[in-house]
N, CA, C and O atoms as a GROMACS GRO file, in nm:
protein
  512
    1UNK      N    1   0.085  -0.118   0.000
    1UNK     CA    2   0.000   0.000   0.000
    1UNK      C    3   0.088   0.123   0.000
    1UNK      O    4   0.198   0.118   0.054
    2UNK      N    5   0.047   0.231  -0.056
    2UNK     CA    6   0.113   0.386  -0.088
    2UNK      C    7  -0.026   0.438  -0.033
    2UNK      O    8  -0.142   0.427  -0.071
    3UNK      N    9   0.038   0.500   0.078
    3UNK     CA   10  -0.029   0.605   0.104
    3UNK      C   11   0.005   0.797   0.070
    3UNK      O   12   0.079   0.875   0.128
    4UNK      N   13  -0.088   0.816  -0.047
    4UNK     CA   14  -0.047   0.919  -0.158
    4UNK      C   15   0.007   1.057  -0.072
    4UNK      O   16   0.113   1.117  -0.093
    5UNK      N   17  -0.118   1.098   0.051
    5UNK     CA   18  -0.102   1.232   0.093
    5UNK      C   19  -0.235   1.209   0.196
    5UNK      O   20  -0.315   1.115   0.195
    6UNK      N   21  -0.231   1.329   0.285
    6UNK     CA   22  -0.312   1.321   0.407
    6UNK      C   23  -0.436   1.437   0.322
    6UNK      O   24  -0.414   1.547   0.271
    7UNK      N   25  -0.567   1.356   0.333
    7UNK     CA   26  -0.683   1.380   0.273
    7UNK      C   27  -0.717   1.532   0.356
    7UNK      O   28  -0.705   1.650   0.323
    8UNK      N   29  -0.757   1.476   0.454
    8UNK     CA   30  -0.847   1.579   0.554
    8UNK      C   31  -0.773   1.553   0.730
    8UNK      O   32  -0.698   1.457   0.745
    9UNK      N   33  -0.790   1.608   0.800
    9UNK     CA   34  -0.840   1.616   0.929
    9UNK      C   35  -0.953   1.652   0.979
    9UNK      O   36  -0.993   1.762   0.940
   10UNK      N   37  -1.025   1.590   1.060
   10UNK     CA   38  -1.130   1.594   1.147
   10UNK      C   39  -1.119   1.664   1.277
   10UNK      O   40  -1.059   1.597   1.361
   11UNK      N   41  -1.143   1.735   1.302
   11UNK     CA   42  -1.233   1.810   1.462
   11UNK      C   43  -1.297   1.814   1.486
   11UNK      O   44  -1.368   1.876   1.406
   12UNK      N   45  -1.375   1.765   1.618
   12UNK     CA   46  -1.492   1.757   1.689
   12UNK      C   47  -1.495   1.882   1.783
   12UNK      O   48  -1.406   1.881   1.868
   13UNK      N   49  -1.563   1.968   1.784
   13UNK     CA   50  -1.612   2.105   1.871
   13UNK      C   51  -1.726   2.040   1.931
   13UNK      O   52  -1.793   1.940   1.908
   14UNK      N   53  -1.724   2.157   2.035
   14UNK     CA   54  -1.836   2.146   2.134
   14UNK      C   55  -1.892   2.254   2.116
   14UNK      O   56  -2.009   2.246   2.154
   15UNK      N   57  -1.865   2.370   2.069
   15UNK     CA   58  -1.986   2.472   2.032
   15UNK      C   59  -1.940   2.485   1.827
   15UNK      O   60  -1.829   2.486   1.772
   16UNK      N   61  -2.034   2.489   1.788
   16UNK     CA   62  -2.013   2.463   1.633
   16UNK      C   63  -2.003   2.626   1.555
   16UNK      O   64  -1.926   2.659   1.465
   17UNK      N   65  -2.110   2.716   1.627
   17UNK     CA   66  -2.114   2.839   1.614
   17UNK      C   67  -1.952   2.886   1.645
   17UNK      O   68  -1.878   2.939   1.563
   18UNK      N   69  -1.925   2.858   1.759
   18UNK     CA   70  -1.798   2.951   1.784
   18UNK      C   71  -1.671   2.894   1.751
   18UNK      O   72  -1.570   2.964   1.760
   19UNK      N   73  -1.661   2.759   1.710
   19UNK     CA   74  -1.561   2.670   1.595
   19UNK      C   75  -1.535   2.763   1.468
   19UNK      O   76  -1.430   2.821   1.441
   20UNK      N   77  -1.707   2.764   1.368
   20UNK     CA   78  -1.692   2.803   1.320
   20UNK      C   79  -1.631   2.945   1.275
   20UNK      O   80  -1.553   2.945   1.180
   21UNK      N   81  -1.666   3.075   1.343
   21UNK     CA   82  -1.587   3.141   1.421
   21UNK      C   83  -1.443   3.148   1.388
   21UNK      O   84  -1.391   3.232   1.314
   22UNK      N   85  -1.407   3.089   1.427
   22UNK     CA   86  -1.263   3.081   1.480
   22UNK      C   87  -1.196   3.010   1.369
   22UNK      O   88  -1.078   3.046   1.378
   23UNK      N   89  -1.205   2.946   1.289
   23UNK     CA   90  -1.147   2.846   1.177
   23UNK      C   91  -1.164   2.923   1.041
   23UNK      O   92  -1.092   2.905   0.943
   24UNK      N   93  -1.303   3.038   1.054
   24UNK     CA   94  -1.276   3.070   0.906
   24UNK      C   95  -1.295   3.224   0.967
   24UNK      O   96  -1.259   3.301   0.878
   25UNK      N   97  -1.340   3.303   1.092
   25UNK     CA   98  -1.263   3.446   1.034
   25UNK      C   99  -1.164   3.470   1.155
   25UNK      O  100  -1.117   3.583   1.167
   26UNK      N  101  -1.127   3.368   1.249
   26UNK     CA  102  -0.961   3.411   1.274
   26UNK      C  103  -0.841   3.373   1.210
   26UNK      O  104  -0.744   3.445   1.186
   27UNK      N  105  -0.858   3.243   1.183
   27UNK     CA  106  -0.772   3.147   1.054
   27UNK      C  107  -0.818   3.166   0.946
   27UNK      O  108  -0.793   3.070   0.874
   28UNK      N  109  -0.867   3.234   0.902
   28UNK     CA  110  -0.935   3.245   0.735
   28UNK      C  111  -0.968   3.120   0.695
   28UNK      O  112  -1.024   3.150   0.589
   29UNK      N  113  -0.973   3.038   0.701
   29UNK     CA  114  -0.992   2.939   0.643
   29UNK      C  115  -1.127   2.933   0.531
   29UNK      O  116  -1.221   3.006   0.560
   30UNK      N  117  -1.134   2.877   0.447
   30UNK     CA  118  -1.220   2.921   0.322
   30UNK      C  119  -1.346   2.803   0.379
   30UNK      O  120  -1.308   2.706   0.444
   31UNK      N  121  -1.479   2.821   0.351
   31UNK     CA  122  -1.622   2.762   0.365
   31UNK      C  123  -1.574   2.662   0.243
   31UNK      O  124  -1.486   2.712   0.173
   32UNK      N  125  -1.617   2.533   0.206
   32UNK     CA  126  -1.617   2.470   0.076
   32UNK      C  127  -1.779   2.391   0.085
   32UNK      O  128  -1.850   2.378  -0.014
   33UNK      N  129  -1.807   2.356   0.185
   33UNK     CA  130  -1.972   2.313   0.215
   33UNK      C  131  -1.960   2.315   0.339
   33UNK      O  132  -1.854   2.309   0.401
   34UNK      N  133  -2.120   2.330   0.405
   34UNK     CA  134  -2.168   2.340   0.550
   34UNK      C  135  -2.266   2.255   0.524
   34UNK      O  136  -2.343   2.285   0.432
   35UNK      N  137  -2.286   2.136   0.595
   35UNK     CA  138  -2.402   2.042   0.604
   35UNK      C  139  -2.467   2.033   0.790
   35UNK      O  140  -2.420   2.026   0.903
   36UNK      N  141  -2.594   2.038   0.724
   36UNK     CA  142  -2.643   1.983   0.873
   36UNK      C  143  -2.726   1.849   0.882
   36UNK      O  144  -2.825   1.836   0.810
   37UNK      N  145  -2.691   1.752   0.966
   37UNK     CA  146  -2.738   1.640   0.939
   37UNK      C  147  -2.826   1.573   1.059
   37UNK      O  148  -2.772   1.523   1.158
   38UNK      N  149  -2.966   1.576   1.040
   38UNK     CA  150  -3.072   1.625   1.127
   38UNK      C  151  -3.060   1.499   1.211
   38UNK      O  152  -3.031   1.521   1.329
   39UNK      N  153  -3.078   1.354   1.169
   39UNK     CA  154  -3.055   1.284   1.222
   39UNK      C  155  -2.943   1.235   1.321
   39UNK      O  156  -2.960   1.137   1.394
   40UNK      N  157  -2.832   1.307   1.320
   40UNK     CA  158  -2.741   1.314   1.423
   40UNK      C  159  -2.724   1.419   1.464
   40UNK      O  160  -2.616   1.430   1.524
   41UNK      N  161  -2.805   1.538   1.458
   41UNK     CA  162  -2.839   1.653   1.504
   41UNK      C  163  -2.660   1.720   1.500
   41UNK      O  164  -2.609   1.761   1.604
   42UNK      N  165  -2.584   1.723   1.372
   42UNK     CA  166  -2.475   1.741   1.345
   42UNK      C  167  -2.470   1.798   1.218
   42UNK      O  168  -2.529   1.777   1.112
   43UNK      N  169  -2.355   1.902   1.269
   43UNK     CA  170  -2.297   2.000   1.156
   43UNK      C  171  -2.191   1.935   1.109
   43UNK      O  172  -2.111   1.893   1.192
   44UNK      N  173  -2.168   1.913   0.976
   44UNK     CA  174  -2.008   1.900   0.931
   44UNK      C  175  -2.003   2.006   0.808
   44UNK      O  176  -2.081   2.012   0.714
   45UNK      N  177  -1.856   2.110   0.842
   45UNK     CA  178  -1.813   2.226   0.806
   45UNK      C  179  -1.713   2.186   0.691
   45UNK      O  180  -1.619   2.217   0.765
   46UNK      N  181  -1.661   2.153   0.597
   46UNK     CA  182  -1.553   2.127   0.515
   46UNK      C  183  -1.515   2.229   0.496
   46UNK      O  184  -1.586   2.301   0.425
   47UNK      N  185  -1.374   2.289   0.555
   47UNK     CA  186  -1.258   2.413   0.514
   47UNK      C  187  -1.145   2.342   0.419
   47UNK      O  188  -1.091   2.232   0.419
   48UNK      N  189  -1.136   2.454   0.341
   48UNK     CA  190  -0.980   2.455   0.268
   48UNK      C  191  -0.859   2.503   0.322
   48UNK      O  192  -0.863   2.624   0.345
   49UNK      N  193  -0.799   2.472   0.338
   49UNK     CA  194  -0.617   2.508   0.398
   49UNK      C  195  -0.528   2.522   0.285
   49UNK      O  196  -0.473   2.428   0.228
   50UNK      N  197  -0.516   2.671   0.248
   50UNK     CA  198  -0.448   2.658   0.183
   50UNK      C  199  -0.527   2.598   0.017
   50UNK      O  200  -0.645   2.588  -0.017
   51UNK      N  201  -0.397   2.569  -0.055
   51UNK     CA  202  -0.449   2.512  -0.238
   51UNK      C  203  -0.516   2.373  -0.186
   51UNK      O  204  -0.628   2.332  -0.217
   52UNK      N  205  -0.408   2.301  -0.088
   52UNK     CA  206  -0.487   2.159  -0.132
   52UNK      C  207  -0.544   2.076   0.018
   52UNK      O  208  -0.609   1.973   0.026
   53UNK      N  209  -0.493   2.162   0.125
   53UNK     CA  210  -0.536   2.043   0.247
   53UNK      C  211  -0.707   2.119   0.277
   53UNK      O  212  -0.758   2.222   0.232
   54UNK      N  213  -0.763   2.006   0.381
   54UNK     CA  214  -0.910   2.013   0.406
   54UNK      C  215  -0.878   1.970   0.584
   54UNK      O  216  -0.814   1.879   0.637
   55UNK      N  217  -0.966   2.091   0.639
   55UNK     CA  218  -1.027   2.015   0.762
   55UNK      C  219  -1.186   2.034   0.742
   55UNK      O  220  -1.249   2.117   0.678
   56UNK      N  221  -1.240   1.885   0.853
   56UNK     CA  222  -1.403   1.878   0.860
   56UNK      C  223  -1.389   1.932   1.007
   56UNK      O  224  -1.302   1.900   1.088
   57UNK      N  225  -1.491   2.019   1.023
   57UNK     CA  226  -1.490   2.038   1.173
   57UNK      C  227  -1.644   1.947   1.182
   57UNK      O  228  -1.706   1.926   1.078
   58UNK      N  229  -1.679   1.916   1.267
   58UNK     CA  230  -1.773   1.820   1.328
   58UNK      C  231  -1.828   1.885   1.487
   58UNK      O  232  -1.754   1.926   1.577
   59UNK      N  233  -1.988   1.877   1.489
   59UNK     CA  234  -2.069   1.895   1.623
   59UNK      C  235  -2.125   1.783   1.668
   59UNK      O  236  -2.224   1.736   1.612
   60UNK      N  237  -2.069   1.730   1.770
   60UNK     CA  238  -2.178   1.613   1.767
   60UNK      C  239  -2.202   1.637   1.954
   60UNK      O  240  -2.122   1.683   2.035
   61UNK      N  241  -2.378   1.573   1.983
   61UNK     CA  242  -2.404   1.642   2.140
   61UNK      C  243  -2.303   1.549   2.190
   61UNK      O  244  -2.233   1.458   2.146
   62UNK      N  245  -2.327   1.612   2.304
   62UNK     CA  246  -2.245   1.525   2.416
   62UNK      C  247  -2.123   1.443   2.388
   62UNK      O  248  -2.121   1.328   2.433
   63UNK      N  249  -2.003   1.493   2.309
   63UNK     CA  250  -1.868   1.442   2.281
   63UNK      C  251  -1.807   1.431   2.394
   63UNK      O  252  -1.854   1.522   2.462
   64UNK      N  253  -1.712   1.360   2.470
   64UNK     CA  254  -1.619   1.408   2.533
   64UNK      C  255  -1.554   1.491   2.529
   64UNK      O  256  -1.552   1.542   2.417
   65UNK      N  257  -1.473   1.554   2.625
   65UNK     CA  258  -1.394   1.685   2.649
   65UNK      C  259  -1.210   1.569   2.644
   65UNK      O  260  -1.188   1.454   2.680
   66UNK      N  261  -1.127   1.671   2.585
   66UNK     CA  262  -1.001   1.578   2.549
   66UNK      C  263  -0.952   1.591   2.701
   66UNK      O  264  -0.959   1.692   2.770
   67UNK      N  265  -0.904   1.475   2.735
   67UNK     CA  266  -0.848   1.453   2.876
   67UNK      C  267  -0.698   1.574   2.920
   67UNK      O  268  -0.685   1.641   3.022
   68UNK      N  269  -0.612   1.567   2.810
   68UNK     CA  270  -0.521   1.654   2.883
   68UNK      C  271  -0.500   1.753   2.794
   68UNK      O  272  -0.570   1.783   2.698
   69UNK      N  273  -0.395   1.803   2.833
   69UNK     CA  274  -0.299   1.902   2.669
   69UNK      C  275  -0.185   1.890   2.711
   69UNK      O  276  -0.149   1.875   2.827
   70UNK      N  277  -0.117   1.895   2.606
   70UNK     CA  278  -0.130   1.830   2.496
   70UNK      C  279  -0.079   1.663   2.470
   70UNK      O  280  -0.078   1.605   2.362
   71UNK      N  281  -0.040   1.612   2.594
   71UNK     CA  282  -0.011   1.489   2.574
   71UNK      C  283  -0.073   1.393   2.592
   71UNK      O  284  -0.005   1.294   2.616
   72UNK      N  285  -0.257   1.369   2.588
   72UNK     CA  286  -0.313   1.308   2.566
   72UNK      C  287  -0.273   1.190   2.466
   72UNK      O  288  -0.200   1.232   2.376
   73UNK      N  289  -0.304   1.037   2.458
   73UNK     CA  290  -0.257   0.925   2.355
   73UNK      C  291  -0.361   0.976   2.234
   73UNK      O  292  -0.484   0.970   2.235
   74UNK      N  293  -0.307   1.008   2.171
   74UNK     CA  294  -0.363   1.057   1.977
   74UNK      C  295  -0.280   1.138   1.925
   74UNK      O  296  -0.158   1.134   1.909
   75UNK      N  297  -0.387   1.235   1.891
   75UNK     CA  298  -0.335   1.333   1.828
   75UNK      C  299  -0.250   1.453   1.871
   75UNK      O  300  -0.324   1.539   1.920
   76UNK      N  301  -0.151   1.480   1.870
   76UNK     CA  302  -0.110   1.557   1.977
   76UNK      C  303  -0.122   1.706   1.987
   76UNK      O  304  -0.138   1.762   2.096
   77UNK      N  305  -0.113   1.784   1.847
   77UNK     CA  306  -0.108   1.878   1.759
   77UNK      C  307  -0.123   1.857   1.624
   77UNK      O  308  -0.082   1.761   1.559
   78UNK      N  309  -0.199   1.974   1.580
   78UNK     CA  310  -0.209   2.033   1.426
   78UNK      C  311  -0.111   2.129   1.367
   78UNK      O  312  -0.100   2.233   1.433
   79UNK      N  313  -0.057   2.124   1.290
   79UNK     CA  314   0.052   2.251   1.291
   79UNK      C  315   0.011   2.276   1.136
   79UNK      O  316  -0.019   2.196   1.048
   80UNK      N  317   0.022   2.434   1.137
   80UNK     CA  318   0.046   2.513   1.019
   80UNK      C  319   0.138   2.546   1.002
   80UNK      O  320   0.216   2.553   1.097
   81UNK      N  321   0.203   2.603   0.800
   81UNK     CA  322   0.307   2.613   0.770
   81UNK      C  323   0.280   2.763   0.806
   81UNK      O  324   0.163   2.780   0.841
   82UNK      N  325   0.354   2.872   0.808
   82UNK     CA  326   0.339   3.030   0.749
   82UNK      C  327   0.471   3.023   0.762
   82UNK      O  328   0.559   2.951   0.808
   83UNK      N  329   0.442   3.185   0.668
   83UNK     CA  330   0.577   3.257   0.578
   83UNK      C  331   0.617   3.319   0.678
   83UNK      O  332   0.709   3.260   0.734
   84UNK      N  333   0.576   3.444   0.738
   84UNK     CA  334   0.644   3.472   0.858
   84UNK      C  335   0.597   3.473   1.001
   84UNK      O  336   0.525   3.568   1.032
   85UNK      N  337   0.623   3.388   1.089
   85UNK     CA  338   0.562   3.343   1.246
   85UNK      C  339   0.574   3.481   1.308
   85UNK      O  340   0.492   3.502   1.397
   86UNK      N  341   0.650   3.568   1.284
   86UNK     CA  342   0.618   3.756   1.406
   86UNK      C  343   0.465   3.753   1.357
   86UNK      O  344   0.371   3.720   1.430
   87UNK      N  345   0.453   3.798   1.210
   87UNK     CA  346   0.310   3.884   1.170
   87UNK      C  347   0.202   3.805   1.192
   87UNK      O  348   0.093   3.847   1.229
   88UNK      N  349   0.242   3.632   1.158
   88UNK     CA  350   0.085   3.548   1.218
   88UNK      C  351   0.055   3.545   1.341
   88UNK      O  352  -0.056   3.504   1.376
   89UNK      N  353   0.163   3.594   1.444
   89UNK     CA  354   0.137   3.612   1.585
   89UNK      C  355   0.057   3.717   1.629
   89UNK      O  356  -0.026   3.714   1.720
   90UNK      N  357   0.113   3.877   1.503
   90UNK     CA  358   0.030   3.958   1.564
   90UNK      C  359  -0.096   3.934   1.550
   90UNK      O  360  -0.176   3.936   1.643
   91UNK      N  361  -0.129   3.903   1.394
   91UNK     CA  362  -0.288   3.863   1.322
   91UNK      C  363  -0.363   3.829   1.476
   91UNK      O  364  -0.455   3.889   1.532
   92UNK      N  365  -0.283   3.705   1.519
   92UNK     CA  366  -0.394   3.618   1.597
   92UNK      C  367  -0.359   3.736   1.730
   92UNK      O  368  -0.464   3.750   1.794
   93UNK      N  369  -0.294   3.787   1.765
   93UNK     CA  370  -0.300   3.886   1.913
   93UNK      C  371  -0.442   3.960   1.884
   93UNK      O  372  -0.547   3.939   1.946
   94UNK      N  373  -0.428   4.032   1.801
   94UNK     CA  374  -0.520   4.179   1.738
   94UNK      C  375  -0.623   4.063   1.733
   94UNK      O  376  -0.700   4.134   1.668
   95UNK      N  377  -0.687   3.955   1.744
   95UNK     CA  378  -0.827   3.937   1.744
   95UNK      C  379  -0.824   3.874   1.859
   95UNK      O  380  -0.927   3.807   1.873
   96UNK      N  381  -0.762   3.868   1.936
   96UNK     CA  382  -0.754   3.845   2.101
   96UNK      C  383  -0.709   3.680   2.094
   96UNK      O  384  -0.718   3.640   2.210
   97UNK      N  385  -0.680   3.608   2.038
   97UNK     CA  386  -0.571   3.469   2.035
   97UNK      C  387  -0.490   3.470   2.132
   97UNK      O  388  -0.452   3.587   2.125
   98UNK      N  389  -0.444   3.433   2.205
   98UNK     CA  390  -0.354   3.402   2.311
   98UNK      C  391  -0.234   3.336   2.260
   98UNK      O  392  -0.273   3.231   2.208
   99UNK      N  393  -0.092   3.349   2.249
   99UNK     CA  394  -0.023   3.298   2.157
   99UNK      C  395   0.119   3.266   2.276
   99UNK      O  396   0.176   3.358   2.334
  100UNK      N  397   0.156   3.121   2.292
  100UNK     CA  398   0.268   3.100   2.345
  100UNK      C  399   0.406   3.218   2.312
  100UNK      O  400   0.405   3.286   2.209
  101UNK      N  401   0.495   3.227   2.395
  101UNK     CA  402   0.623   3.253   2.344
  101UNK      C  403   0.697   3.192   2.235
  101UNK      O  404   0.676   3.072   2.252
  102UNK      N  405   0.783   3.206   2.117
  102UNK     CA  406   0.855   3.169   2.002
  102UNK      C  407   0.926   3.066   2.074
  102UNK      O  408   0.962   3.088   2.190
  103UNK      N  409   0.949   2.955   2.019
  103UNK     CA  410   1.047   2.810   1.973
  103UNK      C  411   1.156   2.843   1.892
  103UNK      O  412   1.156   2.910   1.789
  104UNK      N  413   1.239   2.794   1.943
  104UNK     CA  414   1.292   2.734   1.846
  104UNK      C  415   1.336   2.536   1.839
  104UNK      O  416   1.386   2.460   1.922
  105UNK      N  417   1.279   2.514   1.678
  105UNK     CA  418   1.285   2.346   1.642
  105UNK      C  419   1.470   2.279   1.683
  105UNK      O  420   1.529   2.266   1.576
  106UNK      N  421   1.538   2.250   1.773
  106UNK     CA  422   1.598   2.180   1.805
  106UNK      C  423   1.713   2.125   1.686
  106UNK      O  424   1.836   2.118   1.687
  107UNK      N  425   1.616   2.092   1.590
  107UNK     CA  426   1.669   2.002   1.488
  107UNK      C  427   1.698   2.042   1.353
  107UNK      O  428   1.773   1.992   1.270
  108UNK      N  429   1.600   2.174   1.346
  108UNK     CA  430   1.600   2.245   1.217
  108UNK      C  431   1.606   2.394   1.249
  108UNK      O  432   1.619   2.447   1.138
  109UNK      N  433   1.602   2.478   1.331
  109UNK     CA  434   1.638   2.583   1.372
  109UNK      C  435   1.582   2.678   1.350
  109UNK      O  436   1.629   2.792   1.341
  110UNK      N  437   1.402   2.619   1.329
  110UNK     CA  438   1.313   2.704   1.274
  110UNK      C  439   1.248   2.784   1.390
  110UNK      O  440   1.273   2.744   1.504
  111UNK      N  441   1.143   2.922   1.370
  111UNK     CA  442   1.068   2.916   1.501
  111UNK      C  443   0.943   2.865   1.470
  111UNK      O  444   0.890   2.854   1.360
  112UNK      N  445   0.884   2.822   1.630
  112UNK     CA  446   0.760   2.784   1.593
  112UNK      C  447   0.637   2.815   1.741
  112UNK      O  448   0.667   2.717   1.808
  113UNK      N  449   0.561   2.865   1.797
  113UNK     CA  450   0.498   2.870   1.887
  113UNK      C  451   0.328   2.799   1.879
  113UNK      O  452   0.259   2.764   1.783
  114UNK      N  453   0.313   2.799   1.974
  114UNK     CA  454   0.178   2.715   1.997
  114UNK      C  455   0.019   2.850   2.042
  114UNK      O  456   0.010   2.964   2.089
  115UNK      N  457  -0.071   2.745   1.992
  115UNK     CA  458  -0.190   2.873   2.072
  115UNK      C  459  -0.302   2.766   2.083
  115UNK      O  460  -0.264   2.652   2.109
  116UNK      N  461  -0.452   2.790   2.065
  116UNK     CA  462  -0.547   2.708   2.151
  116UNK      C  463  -0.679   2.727   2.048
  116UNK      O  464  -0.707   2.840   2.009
  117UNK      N  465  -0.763   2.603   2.000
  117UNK     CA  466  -0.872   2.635   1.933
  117UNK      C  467  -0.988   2.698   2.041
  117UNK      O  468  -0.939   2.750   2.141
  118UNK      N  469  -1.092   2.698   2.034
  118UNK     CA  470  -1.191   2.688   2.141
  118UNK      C  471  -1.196   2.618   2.214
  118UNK      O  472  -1.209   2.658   2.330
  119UNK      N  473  -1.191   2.482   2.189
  119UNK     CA  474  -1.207   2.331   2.297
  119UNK      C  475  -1.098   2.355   2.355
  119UNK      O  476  -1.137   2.325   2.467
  120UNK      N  477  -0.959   2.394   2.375
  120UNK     CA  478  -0.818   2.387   2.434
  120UNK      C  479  -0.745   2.332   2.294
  120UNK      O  480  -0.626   2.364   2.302
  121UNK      N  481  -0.770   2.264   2.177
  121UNK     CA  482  -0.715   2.161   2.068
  121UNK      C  483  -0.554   2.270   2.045
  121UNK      O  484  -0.545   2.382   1.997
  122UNK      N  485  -0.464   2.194   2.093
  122UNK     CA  486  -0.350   2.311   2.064
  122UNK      C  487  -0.287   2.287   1.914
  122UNK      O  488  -0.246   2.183   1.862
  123UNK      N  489  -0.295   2.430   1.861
  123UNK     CA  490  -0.295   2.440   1.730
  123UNK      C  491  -0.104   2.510   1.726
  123UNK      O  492  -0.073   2.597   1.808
  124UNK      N  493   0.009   2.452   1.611
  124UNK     CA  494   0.113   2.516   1.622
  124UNK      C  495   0.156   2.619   1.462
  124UNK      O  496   0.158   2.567   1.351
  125UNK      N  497   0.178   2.725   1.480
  125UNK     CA  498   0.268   2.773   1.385
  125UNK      C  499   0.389   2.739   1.354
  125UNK      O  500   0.479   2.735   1.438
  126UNK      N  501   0.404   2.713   1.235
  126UNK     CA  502   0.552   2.645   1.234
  126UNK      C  503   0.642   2.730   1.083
  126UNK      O  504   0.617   2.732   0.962
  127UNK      N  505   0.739   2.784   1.158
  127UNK     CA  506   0.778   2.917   1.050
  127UNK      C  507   0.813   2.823   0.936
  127UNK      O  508   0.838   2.707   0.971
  128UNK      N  509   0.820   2.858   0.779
  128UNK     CA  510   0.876   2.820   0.679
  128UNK      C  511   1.025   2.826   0.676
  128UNK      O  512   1.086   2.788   0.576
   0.00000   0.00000   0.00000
């Protein structure tokens, strides 16, 4: 098996209104369809990232809340690429984002800092 490229990511929110929010006018992220699906009394949001990646954000009632941060067993982080990590820091300050202090990657000598979706889901910038 070849596995070609990573399709989508999935997120589960607990408020769908204020996900949404936050994924397409603090992250810009582009609308591509909004479904609501009555029978599981669930929204699924499909965003574009960028030319080619996709996240689904997902509402579903009564999800669990993620046990820790960030070292819960899964997923640990999402990370974005950007061109320059100062100005995506301010972007997200100026709409009130809460944004860790700058990294630097150990191994590649890039910077990179961390910040928080709505649920706590820690989301990373990771400079080009």
């Amino acid at each position: 098996m070849e596995l070609n490229k990573i399709h989508h990511i999935a997120i589960i929110c607990s408020d769908y209104r204020k996900s949404k929010d936050f994924y397409v006018n603090i992250l810009g992220f582009k609308i591509i369809s909004e479904i609501y699906r009555e029978e599981r009394k669930s929204y699924k949001l499909n965003l574009s990232v960028g030319d080619k990646d996709q996240i689904e954000l997902f509402s579903f009632p009564g999800s669990p809340e993620r046990p820790s941060y960030p070292e819960a067993v899964g997923l640990r982080h999402l990370a974005f690429e950007v061109d320059n990590l100062a100005v995506s820091i301010l972007e997200l300050e100026k709409k009130g984002i809460a944004v860790e202090l700058i990294r630097i990657d150990e191994l590649t000598g890039k910077n990179f800092t961390f910040f928080s979706d709505p649920d706590g889901l820690p989301l990373e910038l990771y400079e080009k």
